[in-house]
N, C-alpha and C positions, 0 to 999 in steps of 0.2 A: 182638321184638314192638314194632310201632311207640307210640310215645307219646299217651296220648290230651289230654293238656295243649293247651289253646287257643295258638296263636301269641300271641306278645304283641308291643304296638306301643313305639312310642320311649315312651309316657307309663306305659309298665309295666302296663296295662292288655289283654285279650283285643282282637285283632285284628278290626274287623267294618266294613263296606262299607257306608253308611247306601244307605237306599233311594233312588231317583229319584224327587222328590217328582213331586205328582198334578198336572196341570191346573189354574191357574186359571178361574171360570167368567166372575169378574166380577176390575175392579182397585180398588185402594184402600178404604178410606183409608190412607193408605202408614205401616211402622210404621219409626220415626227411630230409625238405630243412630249412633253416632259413635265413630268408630276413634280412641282418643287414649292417648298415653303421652308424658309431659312429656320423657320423654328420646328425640333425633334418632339417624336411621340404623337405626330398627328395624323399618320394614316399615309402616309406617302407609299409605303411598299405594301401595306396590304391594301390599298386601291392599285398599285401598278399589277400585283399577283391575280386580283380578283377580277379586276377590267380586262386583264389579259385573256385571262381565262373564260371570262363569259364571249368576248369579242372571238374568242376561237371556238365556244358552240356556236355561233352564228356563223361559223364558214371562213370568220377571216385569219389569214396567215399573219401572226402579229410576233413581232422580235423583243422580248423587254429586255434592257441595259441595265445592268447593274452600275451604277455609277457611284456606289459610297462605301469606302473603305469599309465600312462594317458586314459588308455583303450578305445585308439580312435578304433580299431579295433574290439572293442565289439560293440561301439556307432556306426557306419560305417556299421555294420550288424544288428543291432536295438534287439541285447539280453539284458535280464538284467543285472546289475552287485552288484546292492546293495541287503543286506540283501539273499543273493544265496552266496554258495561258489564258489573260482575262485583258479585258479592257483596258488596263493599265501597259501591256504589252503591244495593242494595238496604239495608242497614242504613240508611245515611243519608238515603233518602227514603221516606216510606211512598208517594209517589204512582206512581213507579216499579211496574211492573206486573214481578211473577218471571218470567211468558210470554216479555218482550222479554229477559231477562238468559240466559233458558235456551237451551245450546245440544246439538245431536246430534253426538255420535260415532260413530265409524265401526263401534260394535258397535249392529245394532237393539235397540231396546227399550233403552239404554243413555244418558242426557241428562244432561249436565255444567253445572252454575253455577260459569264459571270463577273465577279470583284473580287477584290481579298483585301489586306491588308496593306496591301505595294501601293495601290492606288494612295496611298496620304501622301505618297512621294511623290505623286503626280506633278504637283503644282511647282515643287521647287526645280523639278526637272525640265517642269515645259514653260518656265518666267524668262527664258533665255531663247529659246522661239521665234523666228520670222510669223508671226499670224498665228499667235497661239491660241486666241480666241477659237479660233477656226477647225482646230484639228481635229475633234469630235466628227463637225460637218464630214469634213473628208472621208472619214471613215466609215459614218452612214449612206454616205452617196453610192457609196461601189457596191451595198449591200439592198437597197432601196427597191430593185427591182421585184424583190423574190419575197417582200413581204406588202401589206395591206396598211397595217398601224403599225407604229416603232413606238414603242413606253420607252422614258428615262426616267427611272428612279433615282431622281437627285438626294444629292449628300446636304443635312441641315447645316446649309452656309452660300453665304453670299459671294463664295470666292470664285475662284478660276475654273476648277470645274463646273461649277452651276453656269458660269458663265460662259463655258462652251456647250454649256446643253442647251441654254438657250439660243443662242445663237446658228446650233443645230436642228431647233425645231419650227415646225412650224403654228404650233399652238402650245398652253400651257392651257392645264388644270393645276387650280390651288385646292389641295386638300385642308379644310382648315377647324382645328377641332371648336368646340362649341363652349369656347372659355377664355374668358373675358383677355390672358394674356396674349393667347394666341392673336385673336382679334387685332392687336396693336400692332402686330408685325406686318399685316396685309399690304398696308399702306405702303410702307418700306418697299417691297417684294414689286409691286404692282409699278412703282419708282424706278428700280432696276430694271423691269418688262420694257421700261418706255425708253432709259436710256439706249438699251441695248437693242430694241428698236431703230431710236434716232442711229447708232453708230455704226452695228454691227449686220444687224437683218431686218430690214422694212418690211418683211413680211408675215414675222409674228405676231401671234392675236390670242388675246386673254378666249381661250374656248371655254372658262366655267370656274367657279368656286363652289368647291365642294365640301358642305356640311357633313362633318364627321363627328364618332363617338358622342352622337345628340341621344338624351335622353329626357324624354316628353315629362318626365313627371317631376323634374324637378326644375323651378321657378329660373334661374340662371339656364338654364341653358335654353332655354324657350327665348326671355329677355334679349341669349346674346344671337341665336338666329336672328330675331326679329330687323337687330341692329344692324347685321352684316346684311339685310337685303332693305332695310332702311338706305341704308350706304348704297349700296353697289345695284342694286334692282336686278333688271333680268340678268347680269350675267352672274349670281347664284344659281346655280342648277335646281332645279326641283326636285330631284333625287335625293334624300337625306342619308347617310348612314348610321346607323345606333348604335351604340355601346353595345356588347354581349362579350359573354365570355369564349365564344364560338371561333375567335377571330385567333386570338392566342393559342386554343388545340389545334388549331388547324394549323397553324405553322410549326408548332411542335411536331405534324405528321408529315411536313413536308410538304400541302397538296394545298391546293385553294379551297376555301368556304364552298364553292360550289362543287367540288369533290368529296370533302370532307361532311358536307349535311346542305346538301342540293335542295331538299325542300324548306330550311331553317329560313327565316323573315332575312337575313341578313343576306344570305345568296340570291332571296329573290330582288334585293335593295339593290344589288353590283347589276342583276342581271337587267334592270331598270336603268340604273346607268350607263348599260352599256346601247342600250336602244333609244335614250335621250340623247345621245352623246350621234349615235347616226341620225335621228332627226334633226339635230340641228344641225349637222352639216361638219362637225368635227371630224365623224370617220365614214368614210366609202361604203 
């Protein structure tokens, strides 16, 4: 007699396919997520690249930030970032208009505010600031209308820029990879969400933690899933993403997973994300 038990996914949870969200009728006001976990290498811009990406085949007009000196997330969408102004020019002038700083990617419905290297000056530029927290915010408000989601691809660290993106968004995803170091930093991270709650913006909300670079066949990484949703329960996402080599050509080609190999297990992972993320209420 066969088994009536539900399949269960990597999060030990029953197996289910979120629906294809509906139609937008109308866009904006855009709702600000910011992708951040103070520890590097764990999936932060190739979820900002790839969620962006899915979230614009579904219709919606989505803006991602480059927000780390490293400006893997510009190079990942193949915009420029030299000799063009970037995000680091909009902090430092208010006269500066976001229209001239934004650029198009090769996905529609898809618009990059690149980074470069200027941005590491950021902090010691804006520590002398009326409401330096805040200047990020400002800068997405004037732009808020003409998009659906806003991505910030934060820089791994706990400083002043993370701390204006948070304070700029209105939910966080923590991408967090599937090993045991990474794991220890959550806590930390999730410590900063609440201060900067208490001080800065009561209206931020942990929208997900997101299991990354998980691979099922080896006994640690099974272990350390289990533990973060021991820990944290439902706001683990259901959506896992895996290890594959697919993730690194693809940013060598410039274009997202779902461009680069749209029918590969890992494009259809984002594209699952991206339709958990509007069922539960994080995006429009």
């Amino acid at each position: 007699m066969a088994s009536l038990d539900p399949e269960l996914g990597p999060t030990g949870r029953p197996l289910r396919d979120f629906p294809e969200p509906a139609s937008l009728r109308s866009h904006g006001p855009a709702r600000v997520i910011a992708l951040c976990n103070q520890k590097g290498g764990v999936g932060k811009t190739t979820t900002t690249i790839n969620l962006g990406a899915t979230l614009a085949e579904y219709g919606r007009r989505v803006l991602a930030v480059d927000f780390d000196p490293q400006g893997a997330l510009s190079a990942g969408l193949g915009v420029q970032t030299h000799d063009v102004p970037t995000v680091y020019d909009l902090l430092l002038s208010r006269q500066l208009d976001p229209a001239d700083v934004i650029q198009h990617s090769g996905v529609p419905g898809l618009d990059v505010i690149p980074a470069n290297i200027d941005l590491s000056a950021a902090e010691v530029h804006l520590v002398t600031e009326v409401a330096r927290e805040q200047i990020l915010a400002g800068v997405l408000r004037r732009v808020a209308g003409d998009y659906d989601v806003i991505l910030i691809d934060c820089q791994p660290s706990l400083g002043l820029l993370t701390v204006n993106a948070l304070t700029a968004s209105h939910g966080v995803v923590i991408p967090l990879e599937c090993e045991y170091f990474a794991l220890r930093g959550v806590a930390l991270l999730i410590e900063t969400i609440d201060k900067v709650r208490d001080r800065l913006n009561p209206a931020i909300t942990l929208d997900g933690i997101l299991a990354t670079m998980y691979d099922a066949r080896t006994l640690h990484s099974r272990e350390v899933l289990e533990r973060v949703v021991e820990a944290f329960g439902d706001r683990v996402l259901e959506t896992v993403i895996t290890r594959t080599v697919k993730f690194p050509d693809a940013t060598v080609a410039g274009t997202p997973i779902t461009e680069f190999a749209p029918e590969h297990q890992a494009a259809r992972a984002y594209r699952q994300l991206a339709r958990e993320l509007v069922f539960r209420g994080a995006v429009a």
